[in-house]
C-alpha positions as a Markdown table, in Angstrom:
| # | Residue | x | y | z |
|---|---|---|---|---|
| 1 | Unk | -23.9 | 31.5 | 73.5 |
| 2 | Unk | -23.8 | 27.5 | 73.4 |
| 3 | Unk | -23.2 | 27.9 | 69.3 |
| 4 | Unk | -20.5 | 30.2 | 69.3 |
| 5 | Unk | -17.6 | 28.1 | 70.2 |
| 6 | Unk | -19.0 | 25.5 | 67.5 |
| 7 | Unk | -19.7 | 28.1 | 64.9 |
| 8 | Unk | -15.9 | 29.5 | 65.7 |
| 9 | Unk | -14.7 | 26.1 | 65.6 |
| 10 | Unk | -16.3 | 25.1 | 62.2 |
| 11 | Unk | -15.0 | 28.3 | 60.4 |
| 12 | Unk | -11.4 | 27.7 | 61.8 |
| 13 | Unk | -11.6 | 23.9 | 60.5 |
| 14 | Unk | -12.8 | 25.2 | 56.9 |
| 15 | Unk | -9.5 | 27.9 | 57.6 |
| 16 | Unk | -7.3 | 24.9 | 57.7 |
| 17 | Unk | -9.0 | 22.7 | 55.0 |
| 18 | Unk | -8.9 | 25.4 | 52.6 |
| 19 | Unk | -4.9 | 25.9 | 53.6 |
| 20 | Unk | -4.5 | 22.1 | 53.3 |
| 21 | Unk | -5.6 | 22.0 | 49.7 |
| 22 | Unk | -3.9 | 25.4 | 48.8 |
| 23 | Unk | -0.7 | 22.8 | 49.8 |
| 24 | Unk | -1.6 | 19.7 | 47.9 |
| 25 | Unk | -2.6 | 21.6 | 44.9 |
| 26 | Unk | 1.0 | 23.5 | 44.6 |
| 27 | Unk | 2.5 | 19.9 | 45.9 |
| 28 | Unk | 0.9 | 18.1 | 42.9 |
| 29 | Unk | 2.1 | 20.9 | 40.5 |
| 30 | Unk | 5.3 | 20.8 | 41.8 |
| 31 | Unk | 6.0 | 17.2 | 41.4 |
| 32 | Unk | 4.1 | 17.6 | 37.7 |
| 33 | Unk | 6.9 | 20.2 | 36.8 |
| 34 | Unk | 9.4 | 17.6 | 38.7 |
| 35 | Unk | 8.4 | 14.6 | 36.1 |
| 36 | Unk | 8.4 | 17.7 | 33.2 |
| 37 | Unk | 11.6 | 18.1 | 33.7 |
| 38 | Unk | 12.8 | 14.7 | 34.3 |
| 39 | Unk | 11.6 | 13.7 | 31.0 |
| 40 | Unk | 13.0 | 16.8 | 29.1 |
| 41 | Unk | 16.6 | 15.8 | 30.6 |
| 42 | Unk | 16.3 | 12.0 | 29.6 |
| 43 | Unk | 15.1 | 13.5 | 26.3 |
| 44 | Unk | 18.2 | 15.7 | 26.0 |
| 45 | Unk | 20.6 | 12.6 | 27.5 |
| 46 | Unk | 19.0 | 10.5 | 24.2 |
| 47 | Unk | 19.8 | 12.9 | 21.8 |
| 48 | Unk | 23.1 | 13.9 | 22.9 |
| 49 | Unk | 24.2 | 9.4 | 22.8 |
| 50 | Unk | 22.6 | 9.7 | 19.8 |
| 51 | Unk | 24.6 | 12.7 | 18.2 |
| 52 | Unk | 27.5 | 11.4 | 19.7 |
| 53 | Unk | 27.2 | 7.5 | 18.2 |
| 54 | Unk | 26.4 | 9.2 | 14.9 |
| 55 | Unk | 29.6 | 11.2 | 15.1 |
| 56 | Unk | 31.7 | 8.4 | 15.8 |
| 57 | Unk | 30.7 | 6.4 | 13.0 |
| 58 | Unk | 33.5 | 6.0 | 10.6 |
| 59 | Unk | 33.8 | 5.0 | 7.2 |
| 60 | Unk | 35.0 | 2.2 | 6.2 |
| 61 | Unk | 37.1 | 2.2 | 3.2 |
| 62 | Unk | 37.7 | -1.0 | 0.8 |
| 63 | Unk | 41.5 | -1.6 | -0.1 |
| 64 | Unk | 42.4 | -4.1 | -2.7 |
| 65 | Unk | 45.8 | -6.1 | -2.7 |
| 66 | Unk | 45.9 | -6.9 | -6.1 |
| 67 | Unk | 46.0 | -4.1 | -8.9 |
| 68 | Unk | 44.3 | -4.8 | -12.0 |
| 69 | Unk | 45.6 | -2.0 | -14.1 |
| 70 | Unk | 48.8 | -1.5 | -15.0 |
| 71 | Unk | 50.6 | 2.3 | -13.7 |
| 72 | Unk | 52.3 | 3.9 | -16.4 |
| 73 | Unk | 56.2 | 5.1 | -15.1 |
| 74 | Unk | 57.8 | 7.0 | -17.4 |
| 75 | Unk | 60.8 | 5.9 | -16.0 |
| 76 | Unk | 60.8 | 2.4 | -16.1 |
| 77 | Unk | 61.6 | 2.8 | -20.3 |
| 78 | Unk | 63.8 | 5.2 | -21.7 |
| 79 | Unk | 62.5 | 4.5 | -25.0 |
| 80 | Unk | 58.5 | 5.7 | -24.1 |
| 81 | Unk | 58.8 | 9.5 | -22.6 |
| 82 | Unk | 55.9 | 11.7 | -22.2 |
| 83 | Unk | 54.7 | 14.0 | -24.7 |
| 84 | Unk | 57.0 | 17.2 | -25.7 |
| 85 | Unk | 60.3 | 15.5 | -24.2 |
C-alpha cells in the first residue's frame, strides 16, 4: 500500500506534463502563425507604397521658349492661300 500514493502521484505528474507541452506546442505555433502573418502584412504595406509611388510618378515634359521653325498662317499674306482657293 506504501507505493500506491507514489505510483498515483507519478502518473498524475506525467498527466500534467503531457498537458503542459500540449500548451507550449500550440503556444509556439500560435506565435509562428503570429510572425506569418506579420510579415505577409509588412509585405502587402511594401507593395502597396510601392504601387502607389509608381503611380504618382509623373512625366515630365520639355517645353522650349524659342521656336526654330517657322508656322505657316495662311492669313498673315493674302497673296499665298492654300491649295484650291
Amino acid at each position: 500500500m506504501g507505493r500506491r500514493p507514489s505510483g498515483l502521484l507519478m502518473v498524475g505528474y506525467l498527466a500534467v506534463l503531457r498537458v503542459a507541452v500540449k500548451m507550449d506546442r500550440e503556444r509556439k505555433r500560435l506565435a509562428a502563425e503570429a510572425r506569418a502573418e506579420r510579415a505577409r502584412r509588412r509585405r502587402e504595406r511594401r507593395r502597396a507604397l510601392e504601387l502607389a509611388a509608381r503611380q504618382q510618378e509623373a512625366e515630365v515634359i520639355e517645353f522650349s521658349t524659342h521656336q526654330t521653325e517657322e508656322i505657316f498662317d495662311q492669313y498673315a499674306e493674302p497673296e499665298r492661300r492654300a491649295v484650291g482657293d
